[in-house]
C-alpha positions as CSV (number, residue, x, y, z in Angstrom):
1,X,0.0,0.0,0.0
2,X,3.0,2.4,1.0
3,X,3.9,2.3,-2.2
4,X,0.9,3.3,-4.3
5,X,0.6,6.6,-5.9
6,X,-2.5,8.6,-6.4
7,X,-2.7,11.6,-8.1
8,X,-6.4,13.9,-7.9
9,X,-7.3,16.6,-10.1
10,X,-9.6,18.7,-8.9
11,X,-10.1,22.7,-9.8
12,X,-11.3,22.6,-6.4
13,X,-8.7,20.5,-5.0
14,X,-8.3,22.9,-1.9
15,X,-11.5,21.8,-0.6
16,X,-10.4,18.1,-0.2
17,X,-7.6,18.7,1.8
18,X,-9.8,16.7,4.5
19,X,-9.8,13.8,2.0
20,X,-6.1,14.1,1.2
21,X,-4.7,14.2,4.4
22,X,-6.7,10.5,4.9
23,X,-5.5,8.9,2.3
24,X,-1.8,10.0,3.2
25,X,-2.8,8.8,6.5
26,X,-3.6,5.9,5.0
27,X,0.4,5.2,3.9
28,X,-0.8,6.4,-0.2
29,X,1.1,9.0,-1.4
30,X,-1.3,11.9,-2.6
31,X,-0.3,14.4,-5.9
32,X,-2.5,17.1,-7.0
33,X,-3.4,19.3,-9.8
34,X,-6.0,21.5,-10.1
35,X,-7.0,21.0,-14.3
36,X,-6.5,18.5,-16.8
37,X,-3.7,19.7,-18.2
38,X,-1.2,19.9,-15.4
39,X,-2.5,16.3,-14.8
40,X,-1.0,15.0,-17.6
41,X,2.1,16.8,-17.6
42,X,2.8,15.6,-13.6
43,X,1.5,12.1,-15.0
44,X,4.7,12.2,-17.4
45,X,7.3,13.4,-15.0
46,X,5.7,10.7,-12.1
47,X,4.8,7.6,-11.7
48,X,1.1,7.0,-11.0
49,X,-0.8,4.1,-10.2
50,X,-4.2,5.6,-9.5
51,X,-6.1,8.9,-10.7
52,X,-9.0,10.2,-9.0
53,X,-10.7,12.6,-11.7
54,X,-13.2,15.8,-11.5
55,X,-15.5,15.8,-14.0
56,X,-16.5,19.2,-14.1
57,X,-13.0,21.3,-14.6
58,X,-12.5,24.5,-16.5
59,X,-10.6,24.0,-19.4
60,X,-9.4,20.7,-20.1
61,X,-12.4,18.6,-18.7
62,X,-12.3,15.5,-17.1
63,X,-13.9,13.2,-20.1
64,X,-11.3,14.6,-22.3
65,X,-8.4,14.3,-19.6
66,X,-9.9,10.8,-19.6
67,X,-9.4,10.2,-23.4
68,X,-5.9,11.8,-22.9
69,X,-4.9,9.2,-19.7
70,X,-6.0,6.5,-21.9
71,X,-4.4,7.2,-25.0
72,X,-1.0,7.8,-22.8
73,X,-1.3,4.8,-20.2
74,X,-4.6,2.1,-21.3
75,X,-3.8,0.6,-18.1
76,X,-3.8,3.0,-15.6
77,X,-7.3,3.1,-13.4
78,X,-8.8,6.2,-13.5
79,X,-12.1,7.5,-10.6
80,X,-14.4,9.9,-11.9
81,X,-15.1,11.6,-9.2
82,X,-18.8,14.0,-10.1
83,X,-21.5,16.2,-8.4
84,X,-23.6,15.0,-11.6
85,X,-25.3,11.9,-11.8
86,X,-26.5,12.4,-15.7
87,X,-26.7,9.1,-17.5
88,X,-24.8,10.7,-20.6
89,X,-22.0,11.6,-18.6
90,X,-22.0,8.3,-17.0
91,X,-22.0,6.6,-20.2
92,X,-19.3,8.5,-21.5
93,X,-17.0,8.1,-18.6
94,X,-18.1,3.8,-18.5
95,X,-16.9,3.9,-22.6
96,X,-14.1,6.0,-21.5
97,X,-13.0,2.7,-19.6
98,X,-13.2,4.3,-15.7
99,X,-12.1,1.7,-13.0
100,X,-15.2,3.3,-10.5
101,X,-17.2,6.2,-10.5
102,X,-17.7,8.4,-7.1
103,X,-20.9,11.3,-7.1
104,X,-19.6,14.2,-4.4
105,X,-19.6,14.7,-1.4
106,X,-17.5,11.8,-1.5
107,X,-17.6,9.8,2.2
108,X,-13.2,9.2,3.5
109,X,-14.4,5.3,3.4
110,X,-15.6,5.4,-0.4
111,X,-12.2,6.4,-1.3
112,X,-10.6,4.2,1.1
113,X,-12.5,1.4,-0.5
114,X,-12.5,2.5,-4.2
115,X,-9.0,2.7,-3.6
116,X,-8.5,-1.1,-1.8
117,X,-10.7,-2.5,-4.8
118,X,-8.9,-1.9,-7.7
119,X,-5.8,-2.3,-6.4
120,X,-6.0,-4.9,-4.9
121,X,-7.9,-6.3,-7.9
122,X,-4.7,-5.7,-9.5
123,X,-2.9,-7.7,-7.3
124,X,-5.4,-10.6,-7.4
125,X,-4.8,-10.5,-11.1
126,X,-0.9,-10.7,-11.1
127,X,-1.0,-13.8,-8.0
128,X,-3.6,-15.6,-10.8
129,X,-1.5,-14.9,-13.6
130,X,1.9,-16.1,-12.1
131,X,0.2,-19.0,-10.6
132,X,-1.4,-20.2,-14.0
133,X,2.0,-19.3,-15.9
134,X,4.0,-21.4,-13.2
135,X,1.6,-24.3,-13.7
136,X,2.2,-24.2,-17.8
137,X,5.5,-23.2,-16.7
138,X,6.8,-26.7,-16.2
139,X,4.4,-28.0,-19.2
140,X,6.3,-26.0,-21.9
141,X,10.0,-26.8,-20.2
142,X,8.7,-30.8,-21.3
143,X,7.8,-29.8,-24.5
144,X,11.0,-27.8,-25.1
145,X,13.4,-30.6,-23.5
146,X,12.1,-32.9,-26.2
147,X,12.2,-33.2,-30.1
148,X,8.6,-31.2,-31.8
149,X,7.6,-31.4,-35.1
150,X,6.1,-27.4,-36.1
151,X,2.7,-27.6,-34.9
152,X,4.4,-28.1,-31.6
153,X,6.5,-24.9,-32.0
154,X,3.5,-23.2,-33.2
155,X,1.8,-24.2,-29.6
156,X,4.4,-23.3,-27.9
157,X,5.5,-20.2,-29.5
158,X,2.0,-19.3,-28.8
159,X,1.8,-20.0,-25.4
160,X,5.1,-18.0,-24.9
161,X,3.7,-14.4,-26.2
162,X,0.4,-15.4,-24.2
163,X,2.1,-15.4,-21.2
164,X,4.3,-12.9,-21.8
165,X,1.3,-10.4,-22.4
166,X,-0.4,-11.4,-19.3
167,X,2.7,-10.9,-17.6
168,X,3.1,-7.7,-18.9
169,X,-0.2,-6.7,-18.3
170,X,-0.3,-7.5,-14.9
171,X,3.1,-5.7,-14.6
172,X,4.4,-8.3,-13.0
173,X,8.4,-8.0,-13.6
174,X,10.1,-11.3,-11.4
175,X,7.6,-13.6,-13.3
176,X,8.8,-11.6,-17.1
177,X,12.1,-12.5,-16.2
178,X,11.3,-16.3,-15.7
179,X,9.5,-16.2,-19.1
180,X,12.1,-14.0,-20.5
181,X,14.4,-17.1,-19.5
182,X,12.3,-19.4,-21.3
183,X,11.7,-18.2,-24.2
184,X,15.5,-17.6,-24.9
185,X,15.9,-21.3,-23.9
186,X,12.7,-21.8,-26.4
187,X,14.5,-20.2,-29.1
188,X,17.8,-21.7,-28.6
189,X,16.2,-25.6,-29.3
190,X,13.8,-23.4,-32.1
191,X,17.6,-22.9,-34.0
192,X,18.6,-26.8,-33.8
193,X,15.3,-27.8,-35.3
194,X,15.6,-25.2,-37.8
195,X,19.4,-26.7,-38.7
196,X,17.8,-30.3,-38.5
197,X,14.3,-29.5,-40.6
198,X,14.4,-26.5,-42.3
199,X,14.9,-28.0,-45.8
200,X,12.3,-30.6,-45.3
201,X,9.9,-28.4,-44.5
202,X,10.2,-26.5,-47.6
203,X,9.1,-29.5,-49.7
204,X,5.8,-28.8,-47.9
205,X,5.3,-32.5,-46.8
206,X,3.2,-34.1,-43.8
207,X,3.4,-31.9,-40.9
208,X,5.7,-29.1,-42.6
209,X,4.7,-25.8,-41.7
210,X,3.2,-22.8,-44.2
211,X,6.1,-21.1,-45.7
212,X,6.2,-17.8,-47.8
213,X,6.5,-19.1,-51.5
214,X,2.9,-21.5,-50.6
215,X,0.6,-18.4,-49.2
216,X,-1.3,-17.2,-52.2
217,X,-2.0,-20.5,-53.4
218,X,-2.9,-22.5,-50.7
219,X,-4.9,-19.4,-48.6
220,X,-5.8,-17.1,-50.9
221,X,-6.0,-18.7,-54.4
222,X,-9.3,-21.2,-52.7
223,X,-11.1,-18.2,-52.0
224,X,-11.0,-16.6,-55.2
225,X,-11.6,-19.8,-57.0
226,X,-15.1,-19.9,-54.5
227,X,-18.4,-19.2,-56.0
228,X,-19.0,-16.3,-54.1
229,X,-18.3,-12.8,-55.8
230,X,-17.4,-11.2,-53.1
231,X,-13.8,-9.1,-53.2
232,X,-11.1,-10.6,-51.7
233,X,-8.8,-8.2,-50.1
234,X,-4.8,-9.8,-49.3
235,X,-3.5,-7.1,-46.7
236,X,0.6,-8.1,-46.5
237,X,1.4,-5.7,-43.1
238,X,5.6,-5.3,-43.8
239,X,7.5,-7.0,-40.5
240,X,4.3,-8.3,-38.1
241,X,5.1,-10.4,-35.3
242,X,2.6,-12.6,-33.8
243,X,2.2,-10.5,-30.7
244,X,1.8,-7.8,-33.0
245,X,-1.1,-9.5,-34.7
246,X,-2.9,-10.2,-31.5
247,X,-2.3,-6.6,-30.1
248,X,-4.1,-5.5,-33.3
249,X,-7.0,-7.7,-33.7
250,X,-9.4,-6.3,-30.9
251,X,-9.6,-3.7,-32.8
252,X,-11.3,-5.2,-35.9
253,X,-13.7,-7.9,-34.2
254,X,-16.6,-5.7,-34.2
255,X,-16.3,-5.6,-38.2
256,X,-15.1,-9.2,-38.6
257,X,-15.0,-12.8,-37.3
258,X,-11.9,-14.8,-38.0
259,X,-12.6,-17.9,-40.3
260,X,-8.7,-19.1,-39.7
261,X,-5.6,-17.7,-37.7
262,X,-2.5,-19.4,-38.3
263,X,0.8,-19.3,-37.8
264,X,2.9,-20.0,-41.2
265,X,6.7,-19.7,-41.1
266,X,9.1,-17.4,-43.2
267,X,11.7,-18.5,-45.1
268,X,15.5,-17.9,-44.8
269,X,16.5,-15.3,-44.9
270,X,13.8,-13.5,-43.0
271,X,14.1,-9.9,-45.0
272,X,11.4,-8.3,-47.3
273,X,13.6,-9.3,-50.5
274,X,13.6,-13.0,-49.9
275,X,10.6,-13.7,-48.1
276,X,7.9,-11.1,-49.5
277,X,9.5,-11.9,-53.3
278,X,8.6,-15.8,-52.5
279,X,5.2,-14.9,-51.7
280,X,4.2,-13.4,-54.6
281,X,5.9,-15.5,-57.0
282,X,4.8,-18.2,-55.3
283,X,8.5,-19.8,-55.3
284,X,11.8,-19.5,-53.8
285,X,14.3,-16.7,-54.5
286,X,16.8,-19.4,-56.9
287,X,13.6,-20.3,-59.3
288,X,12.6,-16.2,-58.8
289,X,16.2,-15.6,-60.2
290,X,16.7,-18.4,-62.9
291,X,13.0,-17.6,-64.4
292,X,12.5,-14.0,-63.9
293,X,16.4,-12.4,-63.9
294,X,15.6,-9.1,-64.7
295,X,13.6,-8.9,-61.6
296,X,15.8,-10.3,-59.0
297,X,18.6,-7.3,-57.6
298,X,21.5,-8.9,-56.4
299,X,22.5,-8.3,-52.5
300,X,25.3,-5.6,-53.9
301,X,23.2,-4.4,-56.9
302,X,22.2,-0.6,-56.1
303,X,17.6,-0.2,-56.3
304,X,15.4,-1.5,-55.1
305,X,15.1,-5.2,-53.6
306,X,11.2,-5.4,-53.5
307,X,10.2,-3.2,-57.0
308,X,8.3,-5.9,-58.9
309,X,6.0,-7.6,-56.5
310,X,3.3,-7.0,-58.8
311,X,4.7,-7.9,-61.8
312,X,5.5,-11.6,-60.0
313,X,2.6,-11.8,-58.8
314,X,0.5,-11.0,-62.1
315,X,3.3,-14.4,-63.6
316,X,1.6,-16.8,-60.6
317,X,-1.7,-15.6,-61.3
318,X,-1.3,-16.6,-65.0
319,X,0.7,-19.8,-64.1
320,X,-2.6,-21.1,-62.0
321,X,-4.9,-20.4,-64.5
322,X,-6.4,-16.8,-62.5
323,X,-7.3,-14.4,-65.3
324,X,-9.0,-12.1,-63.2
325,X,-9.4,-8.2,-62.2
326,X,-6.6,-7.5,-59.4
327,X,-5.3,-4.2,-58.1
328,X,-2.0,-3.7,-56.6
329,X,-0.9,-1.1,-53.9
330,X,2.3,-0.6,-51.8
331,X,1.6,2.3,-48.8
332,X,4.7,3.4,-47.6
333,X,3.7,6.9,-46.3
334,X,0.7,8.6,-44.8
335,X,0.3,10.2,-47.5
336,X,0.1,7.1,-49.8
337,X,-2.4,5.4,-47.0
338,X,-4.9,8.4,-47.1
339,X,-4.7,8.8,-50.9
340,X,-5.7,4.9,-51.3
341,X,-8.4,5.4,-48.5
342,X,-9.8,8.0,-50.7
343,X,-10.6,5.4,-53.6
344,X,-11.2,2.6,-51.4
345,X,-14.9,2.3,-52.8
346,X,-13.4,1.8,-56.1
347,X,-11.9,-1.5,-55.3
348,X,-14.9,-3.5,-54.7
349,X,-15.7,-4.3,-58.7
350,X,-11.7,-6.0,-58.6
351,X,-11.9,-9.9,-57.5
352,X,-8.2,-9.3,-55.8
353,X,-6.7,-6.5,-54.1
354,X,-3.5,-6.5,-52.8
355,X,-2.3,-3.8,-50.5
356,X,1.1,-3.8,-49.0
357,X,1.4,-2.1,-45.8
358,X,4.7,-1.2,-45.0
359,X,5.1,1.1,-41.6
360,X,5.9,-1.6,-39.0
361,X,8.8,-2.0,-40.8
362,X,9.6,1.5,-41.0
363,X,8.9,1.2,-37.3
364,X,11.3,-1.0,-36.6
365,X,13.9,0.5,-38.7
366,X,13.3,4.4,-37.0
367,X,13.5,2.8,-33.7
368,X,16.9,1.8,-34.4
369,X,17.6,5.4,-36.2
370,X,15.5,7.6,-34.0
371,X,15.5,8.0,-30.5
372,X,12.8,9.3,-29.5
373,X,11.1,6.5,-30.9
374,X,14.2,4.0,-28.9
375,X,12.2,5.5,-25.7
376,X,8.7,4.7,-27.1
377,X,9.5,1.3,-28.1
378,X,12.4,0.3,-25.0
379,X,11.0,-3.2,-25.0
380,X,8.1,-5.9,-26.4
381,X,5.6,-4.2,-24.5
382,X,6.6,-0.6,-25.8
383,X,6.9,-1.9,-29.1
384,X,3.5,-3.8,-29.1
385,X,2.2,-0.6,-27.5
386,X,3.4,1.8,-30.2
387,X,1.9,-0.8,-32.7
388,X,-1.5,-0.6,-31.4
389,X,-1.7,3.2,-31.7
390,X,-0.1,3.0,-35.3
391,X,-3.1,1.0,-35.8
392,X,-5.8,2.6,-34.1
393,X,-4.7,5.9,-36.2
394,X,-4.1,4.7,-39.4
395,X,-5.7,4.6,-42.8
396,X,-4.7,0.6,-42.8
397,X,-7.7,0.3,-39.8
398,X,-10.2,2.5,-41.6
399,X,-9.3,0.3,-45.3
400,X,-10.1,-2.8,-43.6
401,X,-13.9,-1.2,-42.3
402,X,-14.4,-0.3,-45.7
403,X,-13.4,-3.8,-46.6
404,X,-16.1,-5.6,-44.1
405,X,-18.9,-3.2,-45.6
406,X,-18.3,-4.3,-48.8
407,X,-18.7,-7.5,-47.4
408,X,-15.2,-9.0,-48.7
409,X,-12.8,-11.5,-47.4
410,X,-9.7,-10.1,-46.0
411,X,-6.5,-12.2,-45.8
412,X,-4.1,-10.6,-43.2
413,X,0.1,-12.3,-43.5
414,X,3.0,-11.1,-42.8
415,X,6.5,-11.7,-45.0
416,X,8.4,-12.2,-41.3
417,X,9.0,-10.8,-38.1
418,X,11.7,-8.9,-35.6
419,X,13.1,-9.5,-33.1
420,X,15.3,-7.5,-30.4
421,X,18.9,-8.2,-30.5
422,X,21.8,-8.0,-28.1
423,X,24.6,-10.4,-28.2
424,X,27.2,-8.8,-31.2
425,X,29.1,-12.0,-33.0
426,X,32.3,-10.7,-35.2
427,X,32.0,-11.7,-38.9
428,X,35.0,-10.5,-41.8
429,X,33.8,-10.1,-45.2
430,X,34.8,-8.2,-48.5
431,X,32.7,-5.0,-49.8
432,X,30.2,-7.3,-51.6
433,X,28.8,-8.8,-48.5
434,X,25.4,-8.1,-47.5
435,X,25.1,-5.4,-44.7
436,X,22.0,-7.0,-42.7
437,X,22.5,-7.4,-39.1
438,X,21.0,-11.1,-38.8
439,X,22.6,-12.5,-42.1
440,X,25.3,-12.3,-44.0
441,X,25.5,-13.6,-47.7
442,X,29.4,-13.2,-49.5
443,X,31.8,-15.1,-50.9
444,X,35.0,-14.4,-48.9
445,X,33.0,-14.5,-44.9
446,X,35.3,-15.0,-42.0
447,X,33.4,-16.3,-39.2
448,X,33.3,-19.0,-35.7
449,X,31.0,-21.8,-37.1
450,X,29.8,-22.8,-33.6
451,X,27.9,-19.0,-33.1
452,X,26.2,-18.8,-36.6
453,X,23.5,-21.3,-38.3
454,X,24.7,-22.4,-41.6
455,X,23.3,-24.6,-44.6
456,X,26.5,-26.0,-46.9
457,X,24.8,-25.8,-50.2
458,X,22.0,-22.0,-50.6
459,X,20.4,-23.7,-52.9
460,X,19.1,-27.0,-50.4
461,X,17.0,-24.1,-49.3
462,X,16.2,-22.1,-52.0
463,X,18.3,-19.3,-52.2
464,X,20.5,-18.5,-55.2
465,X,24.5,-18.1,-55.2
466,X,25.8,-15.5,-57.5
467,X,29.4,-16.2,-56.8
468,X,30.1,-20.5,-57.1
469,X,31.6,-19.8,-53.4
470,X,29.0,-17.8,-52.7
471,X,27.5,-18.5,-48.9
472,X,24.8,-17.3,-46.5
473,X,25.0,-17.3,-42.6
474,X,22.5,-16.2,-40.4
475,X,22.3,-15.2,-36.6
476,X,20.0,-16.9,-34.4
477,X,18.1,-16.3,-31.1
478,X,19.7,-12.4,-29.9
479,X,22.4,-12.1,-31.9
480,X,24.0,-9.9,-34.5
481,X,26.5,-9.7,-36.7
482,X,29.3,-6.6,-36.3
483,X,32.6,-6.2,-38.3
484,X,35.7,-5.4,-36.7
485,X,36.4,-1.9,-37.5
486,X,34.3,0.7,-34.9
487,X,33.4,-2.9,-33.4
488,X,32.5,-0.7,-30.3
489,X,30.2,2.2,-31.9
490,X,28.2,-0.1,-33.8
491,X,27.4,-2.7,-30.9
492,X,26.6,0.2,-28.8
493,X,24.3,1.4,-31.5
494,X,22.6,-1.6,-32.5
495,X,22.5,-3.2,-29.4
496,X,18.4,-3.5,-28.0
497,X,17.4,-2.8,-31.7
498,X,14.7,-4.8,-33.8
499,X,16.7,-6.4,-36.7
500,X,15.4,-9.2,-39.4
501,X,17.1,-11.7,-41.5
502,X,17.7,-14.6,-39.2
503,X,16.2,-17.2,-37.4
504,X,14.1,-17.1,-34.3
505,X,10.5,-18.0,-33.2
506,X,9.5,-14.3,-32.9
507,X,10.7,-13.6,-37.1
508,X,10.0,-17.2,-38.6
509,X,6.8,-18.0,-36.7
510,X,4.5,-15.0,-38.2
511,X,0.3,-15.0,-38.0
512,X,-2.0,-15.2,-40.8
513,X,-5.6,-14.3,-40.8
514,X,-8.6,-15.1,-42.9
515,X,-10.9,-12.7,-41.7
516,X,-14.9,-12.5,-43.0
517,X,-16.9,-9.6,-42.4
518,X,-19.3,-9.4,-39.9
């Protein structure tokens, strides 16, 4: 209890010092501000674990300090405190997601007991939420120790992000580490089944998981080929992790009901030019190269990696027989987003549209540049919080309302996913070598065997060798690669960044969605 901190806006907040005074009594620690304003600006320089809010304030009121709180911290329980007992108001405040609601003159004991309620509510919720995490606790530790086929990573991995978003939820920091602990030991046994089955499962056989270069024909190609004449809409969102995807979804399950959710894996290496090429040709980056050259850029080539998407696309389209009307857009800006949103009614009379979404990658690439957005997005939970209010602002969530009036089909995937790195491995390599963090492809690589994952021949997984000694290598679980010279400047500044491009649950294991509107 000592350490809980309240803070109480009130314009009249001289008044309660009666009320103050009890709660301090009480062993709370009390701040004030007297508007909605100077609420939030103490709310940013303190930390807070309860607000009491006046309704009525000049100024800044206390329904849109409310909006304000919750758009800052979604978490944080927020009173209304009122001398009005108007249903609108209370309706607004109730949708504004208040944790209780007191109607002045408030009693010392209805505090006292507002305040015992929710937090210790809170605390009920973190002893459930470790107790039901220790229990699974020892479950997935089994299922790690042993050898699993994918659909057992794809429980697991599941399972994992679960808990760590409960755990996060509930704030509870001893029980993150455990997990934390966990899922690096997850990953770790993830990269030796990778080594041991990743070329098999790219023949696609018996129990081999989804990968890139099979999407559009196995889950989108059935539902245009349906008798239904409904537009199907394939949304590819650039660089979504799974925990991503489930951050996201509340906000679109009043519009939709989700007809599949899966989790397929991305192929090696896990960057937009191989994996997001594969899924539209619908093969892997050696047959991309050996049937389409001039649309393959080498690794050193200068332009861009990703500039004829639709062009391969349109080629498996025609190779399976699909002469129909599809559009094609890429958003890379605001700009781009809003102009497309503009014409979205347009895209109704087209049997396919295909809309690329590219700022979570952007997201990931300005936290490493940016650091104002390194602060935003410290961790997983910052990062999936700064993904959910991409979202809820963002042409991409008003496109896909659109969508489920029209009454279409929407497929959401993913090309791969990110993950946070911190442990730098030294690799050598001449100018030609690839400059991604997680792998490295070159002909001349200087590298300790034992801390990389490596395949002897690219092409028993698909990928083509320009050079005949020509080799990839790829970083797995936290790592990243860092040459030699300034090894010290560029570990510090790529340490606890998002990279892609090598193997781990959280970028190999990404979701896709079938979604059909409500």
């Amino acid at each position: 209890m000592e350490h809980v901190s309240i803070l109480w806006a009130d314009d009249e907040i001289e008044l309660l010092k009666p009320h103050l005074i009890f709660l301090q009594e009480k062993g709370y620690r009390v701040h004030t501000a007297t508007n909605g304003q100077d609420a939030l600006d103490l709310m940013r320089d303190t930390h807070i674990d309860l607000v009491f809010l006046d309704e009525n304030m000049p100024g800044m009121g206390g329904l849109d300090t409310l909006a304000e709180i919750k758009a800052q911290r979604p978490e944080l329980p927020v009173v209304m405190v009122t001398k009005s007992e108007e249903e609108h108001i209370m309706e607004s405040a109730i949708g504004g997601k208040i944790a209780d609601y007191l109607i002045k003159p408030v009693r010392p004991n209805q505090l006292l007991m507002s305040v015992k309620k929710i937090m210790d509510s809170r605390r009920l919720v973190q002893e459930q939420s470790s107790q039901q995490y220790i229990r699974e606790f020892r479950d997935i530790a089994m299922r790690i120790g042993g050898r699993m086929d994918f659909s057992d990573w794809d429980d697991v991995y599941r399972k994992l992000v679960y808990w760590e978003m409960e755990l996060a939820e509930s704030k509870n920091t001893a029980m993150l580490e455990i997990l934390s602990a966990q899922k690096q030991e997850a990953n770790q046994q993830f990269v030796r089944a990778v080594q041991r089955d990743y070329p098999d499962w790219l023949l696609g056989g018996k129990g081999a998981p989804l990968t890139s270069h099979r999407i559009f024909k196995e889950k989108v190609q059935p539902l245009l080929r349906s008798d239904s004449q409904r537009p199907v809409f394939w949304v590819v969102i650039d660089n979504l992790r799974w925990d991503q995807w489930r951050i996201i979804w509340p906000m679109m399950n009043d519009a939709f009901r989700i007809k599949e959710e899966s989790m397929t894996c991305s192929i090696l290496p896990t960057a937009t030019q191989y994996a997001r090429n594969a899924m539209f040709a619908g093969m892997m980056p050696d047959q991309i190269k050996r049937k389409f050259p001039q649309w393959w850029i080498e690794e050193e080539e200068e332009g861009s990696k990703n500039a004829h998407e639709e062009s391969l696309l349109r080629e498996q389209l025609k190779s399976l027989g699909l002469n129909l009307k599809m559009a094609y857009h890429k958003i890379t800006n605001l700009q781009s987003g809003k102009r497309l949103l503009e014409q979205f009614s347009n895209l109704s009379q087209n049997a396919l549209n295909v809309i690329v979404y590219n700022f979570v990658d952007m997201l990931s690439h300005a936290r490493t540049d940016m650091e104002v957005i390194r602060e935003l997005a410290a961790d997983e939970e910052g990062y999936r919080s700064v993904t959910r209010s991409w979202f809820a602002n963002s042409p991409l969530q008003e496109m896909l309302r659109k969508a489920a009036e029209m009454k279409a089909v929407v497929v959401i995937a993913t090309d791969h996913g990110t993950i946070r790195v911190n442990t730098p491995i030294q690799v050598v390599g001449d100018r030609n070598t690839s400059t991604n963090l997680r792998y490295k492809m070159g002909k001349n690589l200087r590298y300790n065997p034992a801390e990389v994952v490596e395949f002897e021949k690219p092409e028993s997984i698909g990928l083509p060798k320009p050079n005949m000694s020509s080799r990839y290598i790829f970083a797995d679980t936290d790592a990243f690669f860092a040459y030699p010279n300034n090894y010290n400047y560029y570990v510090n500044l790529y340490r606890n960044t998002f990279q892609h491009g090598g193997v781990s649950l959280e970028e190999m294991l990404v979701p896709l969605a079938v979604l059909d509107s409500k």
